[in-house]
Backbone as ProteinMPNN parsed JSONL, in Angstrom:
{"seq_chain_A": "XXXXXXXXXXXXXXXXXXXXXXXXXXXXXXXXXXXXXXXXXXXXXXXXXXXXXXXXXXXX", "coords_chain_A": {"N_chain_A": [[98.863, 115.737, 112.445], [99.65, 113.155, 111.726], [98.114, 111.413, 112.994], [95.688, 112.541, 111.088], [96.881, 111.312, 108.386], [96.595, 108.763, 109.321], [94.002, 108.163, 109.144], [92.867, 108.662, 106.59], [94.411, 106.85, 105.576], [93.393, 104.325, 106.58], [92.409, 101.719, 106.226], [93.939, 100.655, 104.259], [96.113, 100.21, 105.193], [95.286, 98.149, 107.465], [94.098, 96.271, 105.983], [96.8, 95.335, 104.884], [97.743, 94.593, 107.992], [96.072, 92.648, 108.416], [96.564, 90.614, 106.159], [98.92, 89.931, 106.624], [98.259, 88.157, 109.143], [96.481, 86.201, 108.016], [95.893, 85.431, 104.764], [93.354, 84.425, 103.266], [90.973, 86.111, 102.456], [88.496, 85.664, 103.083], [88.141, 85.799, 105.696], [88.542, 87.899, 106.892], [87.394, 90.898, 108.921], [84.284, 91.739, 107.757], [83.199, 95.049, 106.393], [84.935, 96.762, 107.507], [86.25, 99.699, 109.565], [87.215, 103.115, 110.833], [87.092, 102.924, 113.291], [87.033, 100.491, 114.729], [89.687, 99.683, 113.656], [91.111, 101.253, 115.077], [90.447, 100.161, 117.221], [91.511, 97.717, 117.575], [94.483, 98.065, 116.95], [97.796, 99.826, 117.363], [98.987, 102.635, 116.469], [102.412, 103.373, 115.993], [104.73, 105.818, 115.608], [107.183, 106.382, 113.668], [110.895, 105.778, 112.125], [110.58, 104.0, 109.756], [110.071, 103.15, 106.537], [107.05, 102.427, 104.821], [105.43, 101.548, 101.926], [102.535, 102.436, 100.859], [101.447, 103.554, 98.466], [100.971, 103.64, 95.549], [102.525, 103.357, 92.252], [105.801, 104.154, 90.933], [108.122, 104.298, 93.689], [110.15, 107.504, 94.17], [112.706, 110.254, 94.433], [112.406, 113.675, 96.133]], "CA_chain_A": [[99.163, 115.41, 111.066], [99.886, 111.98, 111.467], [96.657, 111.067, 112.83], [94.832, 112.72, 109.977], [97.359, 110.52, 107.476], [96.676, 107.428, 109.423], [92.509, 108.026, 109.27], [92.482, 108.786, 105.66], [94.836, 105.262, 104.998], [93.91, 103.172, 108.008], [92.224, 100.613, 105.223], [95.072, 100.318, 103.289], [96.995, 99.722, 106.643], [94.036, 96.989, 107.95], [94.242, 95.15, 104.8], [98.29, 94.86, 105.106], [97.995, 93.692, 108.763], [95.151, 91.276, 107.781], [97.247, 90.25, 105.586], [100.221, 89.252, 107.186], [97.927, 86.836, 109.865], [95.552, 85.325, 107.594], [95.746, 85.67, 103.403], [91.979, 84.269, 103.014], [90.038, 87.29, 102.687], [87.45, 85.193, 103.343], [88.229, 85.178, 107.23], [88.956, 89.213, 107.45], [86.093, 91.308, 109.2], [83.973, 93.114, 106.938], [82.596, 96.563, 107.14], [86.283, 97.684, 108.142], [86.297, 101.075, 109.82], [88.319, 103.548, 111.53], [87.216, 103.213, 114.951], [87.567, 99.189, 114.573], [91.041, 99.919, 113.388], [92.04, 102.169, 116.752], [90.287, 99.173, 118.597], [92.657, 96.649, 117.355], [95.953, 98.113, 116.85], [98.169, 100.829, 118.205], [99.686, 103.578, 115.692], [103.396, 104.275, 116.649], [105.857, 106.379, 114.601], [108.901, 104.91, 113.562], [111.616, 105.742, 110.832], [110.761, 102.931, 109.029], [109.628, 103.166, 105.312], [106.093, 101.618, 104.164], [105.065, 102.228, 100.47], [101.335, 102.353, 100.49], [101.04, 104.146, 97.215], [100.654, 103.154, 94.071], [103.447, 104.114, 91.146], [107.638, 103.797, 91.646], [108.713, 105.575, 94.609], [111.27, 108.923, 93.466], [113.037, 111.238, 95.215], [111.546, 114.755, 95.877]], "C_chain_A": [[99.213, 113.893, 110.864], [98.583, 111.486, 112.035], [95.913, 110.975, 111.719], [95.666, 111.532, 108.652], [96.413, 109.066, 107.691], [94.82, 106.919, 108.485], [92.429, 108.301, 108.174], [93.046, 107.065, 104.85], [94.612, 104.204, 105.892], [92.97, 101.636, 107.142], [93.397, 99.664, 104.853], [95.723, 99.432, 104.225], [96.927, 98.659, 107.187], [94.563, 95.626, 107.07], [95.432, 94.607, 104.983], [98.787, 94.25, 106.323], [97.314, 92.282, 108.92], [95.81, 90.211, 107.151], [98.435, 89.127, 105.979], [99.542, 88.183, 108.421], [97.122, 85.87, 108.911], [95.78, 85.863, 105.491], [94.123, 85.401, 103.142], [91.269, 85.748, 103.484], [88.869, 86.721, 103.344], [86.969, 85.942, 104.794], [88.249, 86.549, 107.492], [87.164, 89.784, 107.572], [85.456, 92.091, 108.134], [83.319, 94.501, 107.652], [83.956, 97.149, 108.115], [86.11, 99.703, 108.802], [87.022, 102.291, 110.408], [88.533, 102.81, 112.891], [87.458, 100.8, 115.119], [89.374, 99.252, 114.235], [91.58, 99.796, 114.578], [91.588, 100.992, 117.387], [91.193, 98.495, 118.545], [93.9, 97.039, 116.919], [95.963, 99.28, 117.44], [99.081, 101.406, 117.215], [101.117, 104.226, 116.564], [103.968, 105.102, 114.973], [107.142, 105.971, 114.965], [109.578, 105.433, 111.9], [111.64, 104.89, 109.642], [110.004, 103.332, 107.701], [108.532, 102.474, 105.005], [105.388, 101.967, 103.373], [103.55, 101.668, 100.489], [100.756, 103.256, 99.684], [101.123, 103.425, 96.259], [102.121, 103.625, 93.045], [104.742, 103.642, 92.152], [107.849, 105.133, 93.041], [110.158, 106.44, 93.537], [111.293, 109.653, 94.812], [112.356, 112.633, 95.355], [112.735, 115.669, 95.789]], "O_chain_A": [[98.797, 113.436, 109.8], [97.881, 111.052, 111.121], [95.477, 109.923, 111.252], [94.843, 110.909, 107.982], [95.781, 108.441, 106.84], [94.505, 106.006, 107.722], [91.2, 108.383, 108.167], [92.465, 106.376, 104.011], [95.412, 103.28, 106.04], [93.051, 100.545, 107.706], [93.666, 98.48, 105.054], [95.866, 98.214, 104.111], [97.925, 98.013, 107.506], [95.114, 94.556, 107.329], [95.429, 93.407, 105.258], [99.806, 93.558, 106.304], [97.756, 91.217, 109.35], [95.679, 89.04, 107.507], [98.663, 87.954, 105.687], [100.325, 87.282, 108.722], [97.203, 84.669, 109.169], [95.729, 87.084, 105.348], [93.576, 86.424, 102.729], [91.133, 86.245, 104.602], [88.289, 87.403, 104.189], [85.885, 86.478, 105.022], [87.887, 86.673, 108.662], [86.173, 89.469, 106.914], [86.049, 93.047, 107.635], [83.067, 94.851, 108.805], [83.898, 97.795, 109.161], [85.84, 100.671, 108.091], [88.134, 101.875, 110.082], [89.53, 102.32, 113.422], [88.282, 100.253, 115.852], [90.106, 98.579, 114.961], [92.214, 98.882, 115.104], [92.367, 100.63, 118.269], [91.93, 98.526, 119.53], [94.511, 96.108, 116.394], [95.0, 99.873, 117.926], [100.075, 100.712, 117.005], [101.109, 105.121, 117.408], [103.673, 104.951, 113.787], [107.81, 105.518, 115.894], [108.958, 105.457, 110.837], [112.457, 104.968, 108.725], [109.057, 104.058, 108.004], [108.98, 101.353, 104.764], [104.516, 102.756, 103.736], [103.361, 100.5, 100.148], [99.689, 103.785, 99.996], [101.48, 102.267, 96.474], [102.711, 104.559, 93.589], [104.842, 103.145, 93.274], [107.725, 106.354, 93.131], [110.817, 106.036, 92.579], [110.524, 109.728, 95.77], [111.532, 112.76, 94.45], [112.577, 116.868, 95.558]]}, "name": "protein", "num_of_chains": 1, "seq": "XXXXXXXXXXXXXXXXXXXXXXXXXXXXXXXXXXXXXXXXXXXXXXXXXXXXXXXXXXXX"}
């Protein structure tokens, strides 16, 4: 399950660690992809909260 999450957002994810070393898009690789992803980072799970949606977070 969490696999399949990561591989449907691992963009979103890319962009936000991109992010945090370099702001110039310029400088970020293009043609982003999964398997570039898995090369360069390591997916743990962790209690921690990270809102990569859109709209106010709510309770369910």
């Amino acid at each position: 399950e969490v696999e399949r999450w990561v591989r449907k957002h691992f963009d979103e994810l890319f962009v936000n660690e991109l992010n945090d070393w370099c702001t110039d898009e310029e400088r970020w690789p293009p043609g982003r992809t999964y398997k570039m992803f898995a090369d360069w980072f390591t997916v743990e799970v962790h209690s921690m909260v990270l809102d990569v949606e859109e709209g106010p977070i709510t309770k369910e």
